[in-house]
N, C-alpha and C positions, 0 to 999 in steps of 0.2 A: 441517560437522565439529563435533566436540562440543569446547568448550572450559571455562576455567573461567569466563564470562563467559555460556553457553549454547553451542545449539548454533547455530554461523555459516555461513547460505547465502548463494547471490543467487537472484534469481527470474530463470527462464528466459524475459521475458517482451522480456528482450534476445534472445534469437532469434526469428528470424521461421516463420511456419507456423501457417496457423489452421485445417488438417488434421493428422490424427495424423502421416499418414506425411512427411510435410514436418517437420513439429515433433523429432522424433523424428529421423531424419536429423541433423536439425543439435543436438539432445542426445550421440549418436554422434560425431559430428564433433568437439564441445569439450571435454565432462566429462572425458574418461579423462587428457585432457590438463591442463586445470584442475586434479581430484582429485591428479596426481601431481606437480604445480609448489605446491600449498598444504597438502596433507593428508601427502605422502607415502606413508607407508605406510600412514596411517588412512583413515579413511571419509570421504566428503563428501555431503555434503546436498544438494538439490536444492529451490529453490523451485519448484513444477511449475506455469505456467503454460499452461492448460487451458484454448483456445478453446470454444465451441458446438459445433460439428461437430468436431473432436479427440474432445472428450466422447463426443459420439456412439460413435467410433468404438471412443477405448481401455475405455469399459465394457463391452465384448463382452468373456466370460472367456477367451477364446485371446488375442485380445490385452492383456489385462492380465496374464497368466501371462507368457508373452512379454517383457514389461515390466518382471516381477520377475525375472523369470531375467537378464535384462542387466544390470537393478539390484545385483543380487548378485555377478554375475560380474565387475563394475566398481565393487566396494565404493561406491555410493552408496545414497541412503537417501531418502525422501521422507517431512515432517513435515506440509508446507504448499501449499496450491495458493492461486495469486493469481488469485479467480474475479470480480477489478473487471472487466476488460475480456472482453466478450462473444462479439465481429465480430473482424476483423483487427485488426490491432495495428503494422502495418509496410507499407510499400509503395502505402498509399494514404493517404485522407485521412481521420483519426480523428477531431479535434476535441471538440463534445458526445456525437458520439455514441456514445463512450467508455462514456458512462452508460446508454446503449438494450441491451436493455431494460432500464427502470428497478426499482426494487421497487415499484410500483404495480400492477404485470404479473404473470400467474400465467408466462409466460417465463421471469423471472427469478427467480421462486422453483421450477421444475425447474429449471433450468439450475445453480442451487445446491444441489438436493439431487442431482442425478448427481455433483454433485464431490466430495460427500462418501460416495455412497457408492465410488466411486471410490478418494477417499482412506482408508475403509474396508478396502481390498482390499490397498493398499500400506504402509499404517502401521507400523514395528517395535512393538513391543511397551513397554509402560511409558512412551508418548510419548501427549501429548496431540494432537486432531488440527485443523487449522486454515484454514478459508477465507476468503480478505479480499475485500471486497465493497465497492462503491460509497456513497457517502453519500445512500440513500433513494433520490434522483432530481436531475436539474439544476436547479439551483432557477429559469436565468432561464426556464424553458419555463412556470411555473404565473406566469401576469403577474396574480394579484391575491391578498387575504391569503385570503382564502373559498379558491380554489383551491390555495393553496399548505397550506393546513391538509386540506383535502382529502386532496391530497398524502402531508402527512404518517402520516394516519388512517390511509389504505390500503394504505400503504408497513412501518407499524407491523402492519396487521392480518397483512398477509403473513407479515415475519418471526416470529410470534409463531406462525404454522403450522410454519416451518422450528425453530423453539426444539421444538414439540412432537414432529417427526422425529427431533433429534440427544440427548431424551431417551430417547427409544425408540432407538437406535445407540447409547446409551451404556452401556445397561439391556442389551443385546445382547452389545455385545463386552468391556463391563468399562473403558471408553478412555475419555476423555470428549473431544467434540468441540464445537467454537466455530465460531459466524461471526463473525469482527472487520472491523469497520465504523470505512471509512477516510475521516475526513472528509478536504473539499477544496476551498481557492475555487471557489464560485458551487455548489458542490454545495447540495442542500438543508440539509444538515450541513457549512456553510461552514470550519468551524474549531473547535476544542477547546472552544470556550465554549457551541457549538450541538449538537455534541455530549453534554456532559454536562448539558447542560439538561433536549435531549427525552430521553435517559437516564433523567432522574430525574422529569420530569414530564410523560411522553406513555410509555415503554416499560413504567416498572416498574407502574406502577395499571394499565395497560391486560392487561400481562403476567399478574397479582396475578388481576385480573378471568379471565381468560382460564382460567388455570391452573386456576383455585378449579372453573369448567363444565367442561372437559375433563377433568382427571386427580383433582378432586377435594381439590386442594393447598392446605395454611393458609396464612397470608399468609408466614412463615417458610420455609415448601419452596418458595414460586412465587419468593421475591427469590432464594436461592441458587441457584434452576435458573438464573432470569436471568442474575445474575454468572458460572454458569460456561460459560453456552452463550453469550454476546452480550458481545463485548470487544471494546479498541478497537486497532487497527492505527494504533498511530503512526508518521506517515509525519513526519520529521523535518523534512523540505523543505515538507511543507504546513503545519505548526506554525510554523514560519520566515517563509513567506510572509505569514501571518498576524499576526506581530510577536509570538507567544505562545512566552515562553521553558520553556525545558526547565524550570527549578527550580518556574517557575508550574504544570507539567503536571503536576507527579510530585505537588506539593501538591494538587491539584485532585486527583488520583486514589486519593489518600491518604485524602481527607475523603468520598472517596463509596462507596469502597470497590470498584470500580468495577474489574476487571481487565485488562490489557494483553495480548491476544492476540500480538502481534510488534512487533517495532521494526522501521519499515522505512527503513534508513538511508539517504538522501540528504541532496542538496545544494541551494540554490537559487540564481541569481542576484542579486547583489546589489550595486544599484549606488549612492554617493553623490554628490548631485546638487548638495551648496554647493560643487563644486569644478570646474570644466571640464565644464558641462554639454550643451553643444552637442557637444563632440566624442564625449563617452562615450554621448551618446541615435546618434550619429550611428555609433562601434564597432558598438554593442547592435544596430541595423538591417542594417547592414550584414556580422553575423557569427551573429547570433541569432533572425535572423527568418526562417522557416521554413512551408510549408502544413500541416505532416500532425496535429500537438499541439496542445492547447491549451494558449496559455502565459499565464497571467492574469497581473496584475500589481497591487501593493498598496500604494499609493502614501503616504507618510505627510509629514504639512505641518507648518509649522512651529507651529502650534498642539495637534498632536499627532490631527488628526485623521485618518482611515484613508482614502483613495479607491479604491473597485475597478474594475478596469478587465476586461473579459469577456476580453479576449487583447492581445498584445504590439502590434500594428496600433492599437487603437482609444485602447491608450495613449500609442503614438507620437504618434499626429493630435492629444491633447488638448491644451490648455492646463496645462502643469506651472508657472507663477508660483506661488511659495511651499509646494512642495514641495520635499522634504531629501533623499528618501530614497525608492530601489523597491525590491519585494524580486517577481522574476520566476519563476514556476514553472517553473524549464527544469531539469532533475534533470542537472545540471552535475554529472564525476567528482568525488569526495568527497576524491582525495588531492590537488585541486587547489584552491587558496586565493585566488589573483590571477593574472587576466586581463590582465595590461596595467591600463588603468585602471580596467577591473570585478573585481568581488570574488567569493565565492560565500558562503553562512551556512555555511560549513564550521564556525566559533566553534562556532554553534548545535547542531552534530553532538558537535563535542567534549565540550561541557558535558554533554549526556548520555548518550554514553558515560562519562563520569566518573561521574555518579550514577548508574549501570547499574552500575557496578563496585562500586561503595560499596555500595549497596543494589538488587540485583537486580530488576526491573520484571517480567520475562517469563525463559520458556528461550529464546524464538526470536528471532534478528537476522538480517531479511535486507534485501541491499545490491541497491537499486534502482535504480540508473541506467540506462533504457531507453535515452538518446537518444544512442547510438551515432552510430548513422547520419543522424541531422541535425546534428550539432557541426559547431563549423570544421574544416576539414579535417589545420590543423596539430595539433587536440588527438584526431585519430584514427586507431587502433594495431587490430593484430589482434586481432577480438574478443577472444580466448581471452586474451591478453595485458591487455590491457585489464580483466580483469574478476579476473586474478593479481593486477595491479596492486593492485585497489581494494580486494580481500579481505586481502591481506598488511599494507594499510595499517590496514584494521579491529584485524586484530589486534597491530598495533603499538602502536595507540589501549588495545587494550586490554590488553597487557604479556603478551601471548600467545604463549609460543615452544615448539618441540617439545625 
């Protein structure tokens, strides 16, 4: 729905269905009900979360007309597809391979340009158009510096084919369209600081290069195509996990110039460890540990140093002496603050939403919390309920009333 904060989704990536017709069902099923408990009489948006095989299917133009016709009929809207996750997403077990295929992969760069053109097909008008994607690849799979630069190279050369797609779609429809790149622990693009690195010293010369052989562009057209086709999907709970505050990120994106494809509002786990630490490791096990996610974990010591832990298991088994503080990637609901004795970086969501409101970052916020269906069971309500909940509170945060 369009507010004066932007326009506020959540991504459909809380239902399950990594075919159309499954996926779709359960859009049926929630939206009409969602759109008329938050938007009322208005529009709502739709973060469209678009498996492989969905793709496949809803790029046939019967069923994408199909698709706008319900779209219409059920005043909702589509600005943004969430194209991180590939494979399923619910009902089995995702873990790394959340990341497969990676961007090293011509896989994954079709699999990115079906969605947009896709998202081509469904855009309104005067809207920018937006896919979030994975951070390059998992970074613990390249186990040496030779390979992980590899990695990066190849992961770089790809998107730098999809940049010269969405200017040819931009040149086309008049729209201009973006892939935002969501970094994530252990991702290749761990966090905001690797992010804006390779950004500025692997994307933009490599881009600059690229552009100058292919389209012919001074070093002045090849950095603005960059900035407007390659932005970053801040996932608020992976910035959090990371101990990188909001105020840090908006400066850093400030000085580089560097554009925000969407805000993807979550929450993360967060526990402190100078106070009853046996019982709260022993909560966290017993309430949060789960097969199907990966839930990393970012341990911080009393000397200020960082410890990553690949998942919630391999942090439980470790040795935590003279750690203070975890902060677990589990996209914990955002209207909830304390656990009992756990916490969630909800703070970290508020702070920016507050400099969202002051000074605008993106048009697009959507509200991410997948993990439905592995919470405890007391903090689980029916979807549709659930996700009124968490959009209502969004825009309470942001002094949004009809």
């Amino acid at each position: 729905m369009l507010t004066k904060a932007g326009h506020l989704t959540y991504c459909s990536n809380i239902h399950p269905g990594a075919d159309w017709d499954s996926h779709f069902a359960e859009l049926k099923a929630n939206l009409p009900y969602i759109r008329e408990k938050v938007a009322h009489d208005g529009k709502l948006a739709i973060g469209l979360r678009c498996a492989h095989e969905a793709a496949l299917e809803l790029e046939k133009p019967e069923r994408l007309a199909e698709f706008r016709e319900w779209l219409e009929e059920n005043q909702l809207y589509v600005f943004c597809i969430n194209g991180f996750p590939y494979g399923t997403f619910h009902q089995s077990v995702v873990k790394d391979y959340v990341h497969a295929p990676d961007w090293t992969t011509s896989m994954r760069l079709e699999y990115t340009r079906r969605l947009f053109r896709i998202l081509a097909a469904l855009l309104p008008e005067n809207m920018t158009g937006a896919v979030s994607t994975p951070p390059l690849s998992y970074r613990r799979w390249w186990k040496t510096e030779q390979n992980l630069s590899y990695a990066k190279e190849k992961a770089t050369a790809n998107l730098l084919e999809l940049v010269d797609d969405l200017i040819d779609l931009t040149e086309k429809t008049g729209r201009i369209f973006h892939v935002d790149i969501e970094p994530e622990p252990d991702g290749i693009l761990d966090n905001g600081k690797d992010f804006f690195t390779w950004y500025r010293e692997i994307l933009i010369p490599r881009g600059k290069e690229f552009l100058a052989n292919r389209r012919g562009y001074n070093s002045e057209q090849a950095h603005q195509a960059l900035l407007n086709h390659v932005r970053l999907c801040y996932d608020v709970c992976h910035f959090a996990v990371s101990y990188e505050s909001a105020q840090w990120a908006v400066d850093e994106l400030k000085k580089s110039g560097i554009k925000v494809g969407r805000l993807q509002l979550s929450s993360a786990l967060r526990i402190d460890l100078d106070h009853n630490r046996d019982e709260k490791l022993g909560l966290l096990a017993r309430q949060f540990r789960e097969p199907v996610y990966l839930h990393q974990v970012v341990a911080r010591t009393k000397t200020g140093e960082l410890i990553h832990y690949p998942d919630l298991d391999a942090a439980l088994e470790a040795d935590h002496s003279g750690q203070l503080e975890w902060r677990v990637h589990f996209h914990v609901p955002l209207f909830i603050d304390d656990y009992g004795l756990l916490n969630s970086t909800q703070s970290d969501l508020k702070e920016l939403l507050e400099l969202h409101k002051n000074e605008p970052l993106t048009e697009y916020l959507e509200i991410e919390t997948y993990t439905w269906g592995v919470l405890p069971e007391s903090l689980q309500l029916p979807i549709s309920d659930s996700i009124v909940r968490e959009l209502n509170w969004v825009k309470e945060q942001l002094k949004v009333h009809e």
